[in-house]
N, C-alpha and C positions, 0 to 999 in steps of 0.2 A: 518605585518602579518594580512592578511584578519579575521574577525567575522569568518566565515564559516569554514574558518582551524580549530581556535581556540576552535569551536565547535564540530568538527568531532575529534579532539586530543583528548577534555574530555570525551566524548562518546567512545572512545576508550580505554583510558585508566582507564576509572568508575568501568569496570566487573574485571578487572585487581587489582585493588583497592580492592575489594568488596570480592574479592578469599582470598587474601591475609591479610582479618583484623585479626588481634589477637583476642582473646575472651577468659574475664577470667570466670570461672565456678565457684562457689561457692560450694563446694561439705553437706560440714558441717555449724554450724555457725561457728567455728573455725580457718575452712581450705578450700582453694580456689587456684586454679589452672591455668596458661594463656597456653591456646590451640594455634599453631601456626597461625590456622584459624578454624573458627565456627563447633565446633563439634556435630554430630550426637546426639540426647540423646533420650534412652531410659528409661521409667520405668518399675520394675521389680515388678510387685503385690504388691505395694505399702511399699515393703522392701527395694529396693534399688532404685539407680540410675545411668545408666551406659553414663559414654559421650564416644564416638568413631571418629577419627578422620584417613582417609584412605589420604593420599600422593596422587592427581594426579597422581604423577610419579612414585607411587608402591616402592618408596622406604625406606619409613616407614610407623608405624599406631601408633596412640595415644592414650592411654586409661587413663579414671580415672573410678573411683567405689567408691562409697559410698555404705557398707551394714548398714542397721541397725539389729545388732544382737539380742534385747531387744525381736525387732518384728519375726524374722525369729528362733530363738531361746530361746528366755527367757532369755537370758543372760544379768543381770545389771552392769551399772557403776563399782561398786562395785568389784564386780565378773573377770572382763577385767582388773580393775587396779592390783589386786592383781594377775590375771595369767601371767601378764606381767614381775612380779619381778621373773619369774623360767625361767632357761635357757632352760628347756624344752619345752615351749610356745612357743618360738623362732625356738625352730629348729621342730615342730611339725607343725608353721606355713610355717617354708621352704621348710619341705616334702609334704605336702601339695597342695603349690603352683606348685612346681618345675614337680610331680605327670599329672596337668592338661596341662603341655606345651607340653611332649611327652613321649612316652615310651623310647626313647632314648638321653631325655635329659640331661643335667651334668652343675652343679654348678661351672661356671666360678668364682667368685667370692661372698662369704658371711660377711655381718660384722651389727652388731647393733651400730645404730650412734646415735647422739643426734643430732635432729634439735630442735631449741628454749623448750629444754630441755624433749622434745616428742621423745621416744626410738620408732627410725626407724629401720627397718630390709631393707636392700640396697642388692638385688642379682641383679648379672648379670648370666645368663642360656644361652648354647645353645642346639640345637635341630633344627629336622626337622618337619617338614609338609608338608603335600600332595606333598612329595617328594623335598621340599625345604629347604634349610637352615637358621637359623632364629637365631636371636639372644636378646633376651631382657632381659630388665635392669627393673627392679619394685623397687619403694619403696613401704613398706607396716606397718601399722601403727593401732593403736588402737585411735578413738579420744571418748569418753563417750562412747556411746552404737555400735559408726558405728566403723567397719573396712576401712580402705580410702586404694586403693591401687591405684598408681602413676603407669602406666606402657608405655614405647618405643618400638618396635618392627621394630628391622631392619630387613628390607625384603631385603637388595641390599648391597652390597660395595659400592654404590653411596650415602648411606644414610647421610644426612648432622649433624654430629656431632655436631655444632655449635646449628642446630638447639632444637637436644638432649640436649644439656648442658642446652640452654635457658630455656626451658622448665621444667626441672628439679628445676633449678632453680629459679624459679618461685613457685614453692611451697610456699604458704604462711600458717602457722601454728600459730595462735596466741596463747597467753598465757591462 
């Protein structure tokens, strides 16, 4: 194979490459996240930090969020750990959430889990938007002062599952 091939193959295949690197985000000092590729990030008034991640192919979008509530509310350590042990917290955070997806949206699935001993709240919701059918999965989580919400959003019945589970799985929550 000629230099010249060898060279128009790398250059072709480089942007290709470059689409597709994984990227993990560090949300907390805690908790950190691997995006399927380089996500968008926002700051929000120096409260939070939003990463977003849109599918080329429109068939899902990736979010994480980091609030800190300390700053946006007054709310301490302290205060989050203890609202955590009431099962009211839990389902005040579902209504909540579930409240911002749509007015006709419906709780497919609820359950508080333990990842590495951090009580996660795990919904799956569907719902529409601007006329389309959507469907997402969030984790949502207290770590010291931030609220950390993990969210999927399938925009397609093409949406690659595998890619969801990865992702998901990738949460990293240290002790």
């Amino acid at each position: 194979m000629s230099m010249s091939i060898i060279i128009r193959l790398v250059l072709i295949l480089c942007p290709f490459a470059a689409m597709s690197q994984e990227t993990k985000i560090q949300l907390t000092d805690k908790v950190s996240v691997v995006f399927p590729e380089k996500p968008l990030t926002r700051n929000m008034q120096e409260v939070g930090v939003q990463h977003t991640l849109k599918l080329a192919d429109s068939t899902a979008n990736f979010y994480a969020l980091a609030t800190n509530l300390q700053k946006s509310s007054g709310m301490t350590a302290d205060v989050l750990e203890a609202a955590q042990q009431e099962s009211a917290f839990w389902q005040q955070l579902e209504q909540s959430f579930v409240a911002q997806v749509s007015s006709d949206a419906s709780v497919l699935s609820s359950e508080v889990k333990q990842i590495n001993a951090k009580q996660v709240l795990h919904l799956i919701i569907s719902g529409t938007r601007n006329g389309k059918k959507l469907e997402i999965t969030v984790y949502i989580f207290i770590d010291g002062v931030y609220t950390v919400n993990i969210v999927h959003q399938k925009r397609s019945e093409d949406a690659s599952v595998d890619l969801k589970n990865k992702y998901f799985g990738s949460l990293n929550i240290e002790k």
